[in-house]
C-alpha positions, 0 to 999 in steps of 0.5 A: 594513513592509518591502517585497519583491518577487515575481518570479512574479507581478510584485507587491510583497509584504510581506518575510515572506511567505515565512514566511507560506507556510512556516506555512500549510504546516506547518499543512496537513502537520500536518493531514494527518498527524493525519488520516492517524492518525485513519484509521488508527485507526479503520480498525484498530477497524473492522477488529478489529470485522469479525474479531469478527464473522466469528470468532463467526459461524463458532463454528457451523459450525466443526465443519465441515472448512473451514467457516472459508476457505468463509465468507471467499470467499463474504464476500469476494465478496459485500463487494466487490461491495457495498463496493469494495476492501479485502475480499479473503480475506488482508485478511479473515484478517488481521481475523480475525488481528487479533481473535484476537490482540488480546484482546477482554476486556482492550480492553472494561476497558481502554475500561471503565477509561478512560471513569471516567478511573481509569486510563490506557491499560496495554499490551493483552496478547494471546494466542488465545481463544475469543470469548465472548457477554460480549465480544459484549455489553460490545462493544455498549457502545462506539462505533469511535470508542471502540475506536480509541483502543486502537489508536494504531498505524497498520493497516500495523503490525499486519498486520505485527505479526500476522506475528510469532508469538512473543507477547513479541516482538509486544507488545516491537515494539508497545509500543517502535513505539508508544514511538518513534514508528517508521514501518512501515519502523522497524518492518519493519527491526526485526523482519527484524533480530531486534531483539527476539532480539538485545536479549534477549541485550545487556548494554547493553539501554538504550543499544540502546533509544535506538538503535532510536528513531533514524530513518533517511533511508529510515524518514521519510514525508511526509504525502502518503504517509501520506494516500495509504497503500494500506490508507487508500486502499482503507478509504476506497474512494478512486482513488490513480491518483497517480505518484512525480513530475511527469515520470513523470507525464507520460510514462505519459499520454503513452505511453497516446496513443500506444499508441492511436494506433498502430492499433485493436487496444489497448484501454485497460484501466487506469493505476496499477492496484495489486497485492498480493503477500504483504505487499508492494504494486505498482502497474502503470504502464499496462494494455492488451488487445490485441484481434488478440493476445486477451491483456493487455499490461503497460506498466511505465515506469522513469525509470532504467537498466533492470535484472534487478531489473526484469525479474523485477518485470515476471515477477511482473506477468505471472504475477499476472495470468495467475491474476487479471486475465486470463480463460480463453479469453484468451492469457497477459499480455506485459508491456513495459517502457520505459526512459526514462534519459538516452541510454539510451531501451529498449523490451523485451518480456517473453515468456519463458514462453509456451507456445511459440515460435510464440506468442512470434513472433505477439507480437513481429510483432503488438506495437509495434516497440521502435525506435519506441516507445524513440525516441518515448520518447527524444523525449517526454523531453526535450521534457518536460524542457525544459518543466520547465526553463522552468517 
């Protein structure tokens, strides 16, 4: 056997090794995405299930103006409380969406169907019903496990899908997501783009199928995304306190002593703290209270060159947890954002928007000094960097 050897631990290794790592890696990524996908199916069956229940629950009181947004409050504080993240009101509704729109009769024959091995798995139809105590009862006839397999797609396509509201066009995007393997970014693409609209109307249907199979760079996830996913994260009550690299990291650890070493008035509240506007999930870097200011301050990090995109992203920040996370009796959020790109060190407050002027001042006397904070950054980097390089 040929011999090779191994500069990071000083043994001699046999010449294939390399390909042993390369297999042992593949085989835990593949593991990975297929866990992802059994999640996520399951995920979805257990989230149809939670729309049945709601939906048949409020048949009693649906004569009542609003009865149906009262359920899901008292519902979403109640779950919560007893069940960890994941039950707000909008993921509440989109269960509730999901059922109404994925038709409970067609899954039950469908399931029905394939449990005699009669027929393979057709294309479920959907449209909006009334739930009826024969889908109640047929649905006791199944496990999760059971309903999973009628949905292939991970849960962060159907709620996507449920925000296309012309029924021929769901079903197109479901079943070509379905046939083509697209990611959530294929899928988000293709619907923003009107592909269904847009392939109603070609003469070259066939030649633009096999187009939108093709992925793109910015369309592929690794398994570490597809396990740490927000929806699988919050399904499976686990922390995702996670960053996008190892310097990133670093930094945030770094800039959450610091910050406490600067005095007693910060007090720690959270790291990677996710948010949910609309559709679209945010995570914030850093949180502290400020005792002496009696607010929240907003910490968000960027590795690049700070831009209006960012000061509009921190804006959202700080207006979501004026309406969220911060109490009455407090004063709104500030928000701080630090830049760490080569050269170019920042520190910046986002105090637009305060009641007046003379709050705004109180801020800036009473935060950090951003001169400080931009040279400690500055420092930080490249002592972090040059740690890496010797790595």
């Amino acid at each position: 056997m040929a011999i090779g050897h191994d500069k990071t631990t000083s043994h001699f290794v046999p010449a294939n090794y390399d390909s042993l790592i390369g297999t042992i890696r593949s085989l835990v990524e593949t593991a990975r995405r297929s866990a992802a996908r059994s999640v996520n199916a399951l995920m979805t069956a257990t989230y149809w299930e939670i729309g049945r229940r709601i939906v048949e629950f409020e048949q009693s009181g649906k004569q009542r103006a609003g009865y149906g947004q009262e359920l899901l409050k008292r519902l979403a504080g109640d779950l919560s409380g007893r069940l960890g993240r994941g039950f707000a009101v909008d993921n509440l509704q989109r269960m509730r969406g999901l059922y109404l729109a994925w038709d409970p009769e067609r899954i039950y024959a469908t399931l029905s169907r394939k449990s005699l091995n009669t027929d393979p798995l057709p294309q479920i139809s959907q449209r909006s019903h009334t739930p009826s105590a024969k889908s109640a009862t047929m649905s006791r006839n199944f496990e999760l496990s059971d309903l999973a397999l009628v949905f292939p797609l991970p849960w962060s396509h159907y709620v996507r899908l449920l925000a296309v509201k012309n029924l021929e066009a769901r079903s197109f995007y479901e079943t070509e997501a379905l046939r083509g393997g697209w990611s959530f970014r294929q899928l988000d693409r293709q619907i923003a783009s009107l592909f269904y609209e847009r392939i109603a109307l070609s003469k070259n249907k066939a030649t633009m199928l096999a187009k939108s199979a093709k992925a793109t760079i910015d369309d592929s996830i690794t398994a570490e995304e597809g396990i740490q996913d927000p929806f699988v994260l919050e399904f499976l009550d686990l922390k995702d306190e996670y960053s996008e690299s190892d310097l990133e990291d670093a930094l945030i650890h770094h800039l959450e002593h610091f910050l406490l070493e600067l005095g007693g008035d910060f007090a720690f509240i959270g790291r990677q703290k996710r948010l949910r506007v609309g559709g679209e999930w945010y995570r914030v870097d850093l949180i502290f209270f400020h005792r002496g200011l009696r607010c929240l301050v907003i910490v968000d990090l960027k590795l690049g060159k700070f831009t209006h995109a960012d000061a509009g992203q921190m804006h959202l920040y700080l207006n979501y947890a004026r309406e969220n996370w911060s109490r009455p009796e407090e004063n709104p959020p500030v928000g701080l954002i630090l830049c760490a790109q080569k050269d170019d060190a920042l520190a910046r407050y986002a105090l637009e928007g305060l009641p007046n002027k003379v709050l705004a001042r109180e801020y800036k006397l009473a935060l950090p000094d951003e001169k400080l904070l931009a040279r400690e950054i500055e420092k930080t980097r490249k002592i972090l960097e040059a740690r890496r390089r010797v790595v």
